[in-house]
C-alpha positions as CSV (number, residue, x, y, z in Angstrom):
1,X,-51.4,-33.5,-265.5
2,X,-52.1,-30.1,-264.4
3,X,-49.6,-27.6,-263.7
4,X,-49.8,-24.5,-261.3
5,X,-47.0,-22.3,-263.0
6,X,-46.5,-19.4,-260.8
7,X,-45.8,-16.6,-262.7
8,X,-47.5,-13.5,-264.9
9,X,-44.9,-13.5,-267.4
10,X,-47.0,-14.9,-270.5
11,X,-43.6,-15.3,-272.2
12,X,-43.0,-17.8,-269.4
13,X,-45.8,-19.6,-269.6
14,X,-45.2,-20.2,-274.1
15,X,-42.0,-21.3,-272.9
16,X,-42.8,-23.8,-270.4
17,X,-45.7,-25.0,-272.7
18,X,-43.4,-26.0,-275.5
19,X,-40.5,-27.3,-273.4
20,X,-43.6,-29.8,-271.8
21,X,-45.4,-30.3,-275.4
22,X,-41.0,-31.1,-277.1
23,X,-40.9,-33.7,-274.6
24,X,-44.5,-35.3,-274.7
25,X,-46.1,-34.0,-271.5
26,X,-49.5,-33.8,-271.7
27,X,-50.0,-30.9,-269.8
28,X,-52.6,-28.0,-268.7
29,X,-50.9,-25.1,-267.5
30,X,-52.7,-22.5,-264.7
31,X,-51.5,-19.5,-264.6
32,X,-51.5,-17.4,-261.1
33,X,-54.2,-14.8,-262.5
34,X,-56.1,-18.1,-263.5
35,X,-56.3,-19.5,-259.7
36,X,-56.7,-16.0,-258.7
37,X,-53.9,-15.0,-256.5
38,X,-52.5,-12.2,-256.1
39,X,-50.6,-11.9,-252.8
40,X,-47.4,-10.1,-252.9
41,X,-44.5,-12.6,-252.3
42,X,-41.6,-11.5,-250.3
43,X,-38.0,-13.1,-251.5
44,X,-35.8,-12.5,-249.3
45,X,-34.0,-16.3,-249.4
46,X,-30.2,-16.0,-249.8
47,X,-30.1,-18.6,-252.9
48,X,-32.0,-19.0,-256.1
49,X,-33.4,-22.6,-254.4
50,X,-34.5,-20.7,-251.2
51,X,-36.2,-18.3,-253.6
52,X,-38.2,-20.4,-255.5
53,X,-39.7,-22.5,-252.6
54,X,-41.1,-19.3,-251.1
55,X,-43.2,-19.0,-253.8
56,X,-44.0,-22.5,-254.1
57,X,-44.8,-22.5,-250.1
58,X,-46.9,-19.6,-251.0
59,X,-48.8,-20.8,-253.5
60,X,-49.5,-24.1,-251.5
61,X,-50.6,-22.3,-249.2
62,X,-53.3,-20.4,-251.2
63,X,-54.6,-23.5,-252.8
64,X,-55.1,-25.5,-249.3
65,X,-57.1,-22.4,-248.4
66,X,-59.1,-22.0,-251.6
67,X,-59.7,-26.0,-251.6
68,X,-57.6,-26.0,-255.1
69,X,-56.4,-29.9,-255.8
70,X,-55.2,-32.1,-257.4
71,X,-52.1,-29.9,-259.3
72,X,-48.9,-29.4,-259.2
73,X,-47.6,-26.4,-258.6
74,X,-44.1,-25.3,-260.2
75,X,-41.9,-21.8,-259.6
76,X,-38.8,-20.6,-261.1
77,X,-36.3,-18.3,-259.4
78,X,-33.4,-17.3,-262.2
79,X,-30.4,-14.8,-262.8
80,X,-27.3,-14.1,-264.0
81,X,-24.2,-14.9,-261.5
82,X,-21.0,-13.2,-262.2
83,X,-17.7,-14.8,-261.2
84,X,-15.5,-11.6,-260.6
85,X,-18.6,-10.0,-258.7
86,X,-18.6,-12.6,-256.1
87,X,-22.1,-14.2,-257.6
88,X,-23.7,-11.3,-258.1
89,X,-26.3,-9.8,-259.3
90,X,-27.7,-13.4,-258.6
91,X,-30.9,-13.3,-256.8
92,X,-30.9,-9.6,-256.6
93,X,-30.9,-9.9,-260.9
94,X,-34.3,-8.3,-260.8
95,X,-33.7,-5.9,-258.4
96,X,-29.7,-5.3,-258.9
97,X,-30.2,-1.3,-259.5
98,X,-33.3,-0.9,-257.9
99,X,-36.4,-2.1,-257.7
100,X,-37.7,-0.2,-260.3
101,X,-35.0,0.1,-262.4
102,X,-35.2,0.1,-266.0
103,X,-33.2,-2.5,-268.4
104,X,-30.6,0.4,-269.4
105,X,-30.2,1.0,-265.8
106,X,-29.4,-2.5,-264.4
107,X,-26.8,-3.3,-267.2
108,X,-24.8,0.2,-267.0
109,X,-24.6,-0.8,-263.0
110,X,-23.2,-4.5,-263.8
111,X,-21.3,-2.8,-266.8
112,X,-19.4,0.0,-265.0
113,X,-18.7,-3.0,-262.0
114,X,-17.0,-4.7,-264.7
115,X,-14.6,-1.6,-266.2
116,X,-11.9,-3.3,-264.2
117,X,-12.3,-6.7,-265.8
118,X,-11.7,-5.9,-270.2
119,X,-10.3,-9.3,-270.6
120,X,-12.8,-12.2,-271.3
121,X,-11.2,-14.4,-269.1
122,X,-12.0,-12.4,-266.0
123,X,-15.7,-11.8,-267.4
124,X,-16.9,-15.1,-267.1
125,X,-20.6,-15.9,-265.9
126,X,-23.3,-18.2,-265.7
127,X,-27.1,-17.8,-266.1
128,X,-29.2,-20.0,-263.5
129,X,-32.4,-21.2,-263.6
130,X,-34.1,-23.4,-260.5
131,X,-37.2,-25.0,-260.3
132,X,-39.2,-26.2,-257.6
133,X,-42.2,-28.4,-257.6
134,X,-44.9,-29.4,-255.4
135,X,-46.6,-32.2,-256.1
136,X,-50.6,-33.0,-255.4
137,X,-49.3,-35.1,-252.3
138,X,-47.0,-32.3,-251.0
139,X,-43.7,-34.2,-252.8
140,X,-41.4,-31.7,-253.2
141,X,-38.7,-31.9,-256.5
142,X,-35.5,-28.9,-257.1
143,X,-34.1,-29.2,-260.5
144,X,-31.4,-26.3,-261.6
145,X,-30.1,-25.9,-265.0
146,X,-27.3,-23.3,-266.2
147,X,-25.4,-22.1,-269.2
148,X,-22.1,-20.2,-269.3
149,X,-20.7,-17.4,-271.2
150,X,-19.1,-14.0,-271.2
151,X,-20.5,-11.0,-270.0
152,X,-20.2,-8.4,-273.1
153,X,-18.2,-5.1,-273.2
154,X,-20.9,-3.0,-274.6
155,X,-24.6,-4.2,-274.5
156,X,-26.4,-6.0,-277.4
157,X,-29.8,-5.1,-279.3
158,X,-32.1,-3.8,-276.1
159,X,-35.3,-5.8,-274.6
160,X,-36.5,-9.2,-274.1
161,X,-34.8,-10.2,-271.3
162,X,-33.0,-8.1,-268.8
163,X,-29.8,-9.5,-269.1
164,X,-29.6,-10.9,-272.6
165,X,-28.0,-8.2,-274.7
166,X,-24.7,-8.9,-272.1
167,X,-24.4,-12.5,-272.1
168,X,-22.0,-13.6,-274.7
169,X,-22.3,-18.1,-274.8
170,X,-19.6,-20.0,-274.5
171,X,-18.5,-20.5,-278.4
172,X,-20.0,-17.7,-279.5
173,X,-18.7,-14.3,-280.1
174,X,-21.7,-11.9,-279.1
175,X,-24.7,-11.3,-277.1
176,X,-27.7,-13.9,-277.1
177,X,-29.8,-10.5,-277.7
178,X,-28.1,-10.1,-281.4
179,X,-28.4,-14.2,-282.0
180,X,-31.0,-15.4,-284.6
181,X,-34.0,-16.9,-282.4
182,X,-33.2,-20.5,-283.2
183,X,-29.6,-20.0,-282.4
184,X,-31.0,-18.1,-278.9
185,X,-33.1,-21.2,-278.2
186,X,-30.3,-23.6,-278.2
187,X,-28.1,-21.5,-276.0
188,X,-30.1,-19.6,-273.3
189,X,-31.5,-23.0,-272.1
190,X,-31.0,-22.6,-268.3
191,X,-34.7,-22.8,-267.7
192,X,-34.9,-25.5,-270.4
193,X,-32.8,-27.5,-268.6
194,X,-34.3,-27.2,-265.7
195,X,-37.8,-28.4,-267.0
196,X,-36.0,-31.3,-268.4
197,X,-34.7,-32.0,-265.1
198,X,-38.2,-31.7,-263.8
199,X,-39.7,-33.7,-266.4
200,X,-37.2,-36.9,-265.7
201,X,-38.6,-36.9,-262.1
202,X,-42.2,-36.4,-263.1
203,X,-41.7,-40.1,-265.4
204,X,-40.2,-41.2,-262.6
205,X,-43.2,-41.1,-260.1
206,X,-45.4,-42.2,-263.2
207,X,-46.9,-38.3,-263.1
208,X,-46.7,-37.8,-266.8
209,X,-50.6,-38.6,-267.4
C-alpha cells in the first residue's frame, strides 16, 4: 500500500516505517514535502481526534485537487495530558508556552504549574497519541494509543522530544530521556500503539497489499 504520512518530522517518518515493516506491512511511505504541500494547517479542534482529522481533511483535500490517488493518507495529533492540570498541556503540548517556545521553556512552565503537586501520586499523566486515516475510497479509521507515568521533579537529559526528559513510566523510576533507547522503545509507545491499532483495521479491510 501507499501511505500519505502527513508530517516533516523525518524522525516520524523512521518511526512509522519500522512500526509498518515489525508488523509485515508492505508499505511506501510519502512524505508531505514529497506530494508537495505546503499549506499552513490551522488546529484549532478542542481534542487530539478533532486535531488530527483537520489535517487529514486537509490533506484530502490537496490530493483531490492535484488528482493524487490511490493512497492513504494518515496524521497524528499527540501530547502529554496531565491529571492535576485539568488535561493540560494536551493539544496545546506544542504550543503550551508559546508558539515559539523553546524546550527549556515549555517544561519550566508545566514544571513551576506542578510546585504544588511534590508527591507522585498527584503527578500522574498520560502521553497520547491519535491517528487518523483516510482511505483511497474516503473510509475514514481513528486509532488512539497511550502510556502512563509520572511527570518528573526536575527534568531529564535535554532534547529529542519535548516532553520526554519529564515523563517518568509507570515502573520505572526516571525520565524516558535518561532510559537506554531499547528500554525507551518499549515504553514511549503511544504512537506505536496507535499504528498497531491502525494496522488491525487495515487487515481487516484486506488493505495490507
Amino acid at each position: 500500500m501507499e501511505i500519505i504520512y502527513g508530517t516533516s518530522n523525518q524522525n516520524k517518518v523512521i518511526s512509522m516505517t519500522k512500526i509498518l515493516k515489525e508488523n509485515n506491512v508492505d508499505a511506501k511511505i510519502y512524505t508531505l514535502k514529497d506530494i508537495g504541500f505546503n499549506q499552513e494547517i490551522i488546529e484549532d479542534g478542542k481534542t487530539f481526534e478533532e486535531n488530527s482529522e483537520i489535517k487529514a481533511k486537509a490533506i484530502k483535500n490537496f490530493c483531490d485537487e492535484n488528482n493524487i490517488k490511490d493512497k492513504t493518507i494518515i496524521t497524528d495529533d499527540a501530547g502529554l495530558c496531565i491529571e492535576k492540570l485539568n488535561g493540560e498541556p494536551g493539544v496545546y503540548s506544542a504550543r503550551y508556552a508559546g508558539e515559539n517556545a523553546t524546550q527549556v521553556q515549555i517544561l519550566q512552565k508545566v514544571l513551576e504549574k506542578m510546585k504544588q503537586y511534590p508527591d507522585k501520586k498527584d503527578r500522574t499523566c498520560t502521553f497520547v497519541c491519535v491517528l487518523t486515516a483516510i482511505l483511497p475510497d474516503g473510509e475514514k479509521i481513528v486509532a488512539r494509543g497511550k502510556c502512563k507515568g509520572t511527570v518528573a521533579n526536575t527534568p531529564g537529559k535535554l532534547g529529542g522530544l519535548t516532553y520526554v526528559p519529564i515523563f517518568i513510566p509507570e515502573g520505572f523510576d526516571k525520565p524516558l530521556s535518561d532510559l537506554d533507547e531499547k528500554t525507551y522503545e518499549a515504553t514511549h509507545n503511544h504512537r506505536d500503539l496507535a499504528v498497531k491499532k491502525l494496522i488491525k483495521e487495515f487487515n481487516n479491510r484486506n488493505l495490507n497489499k
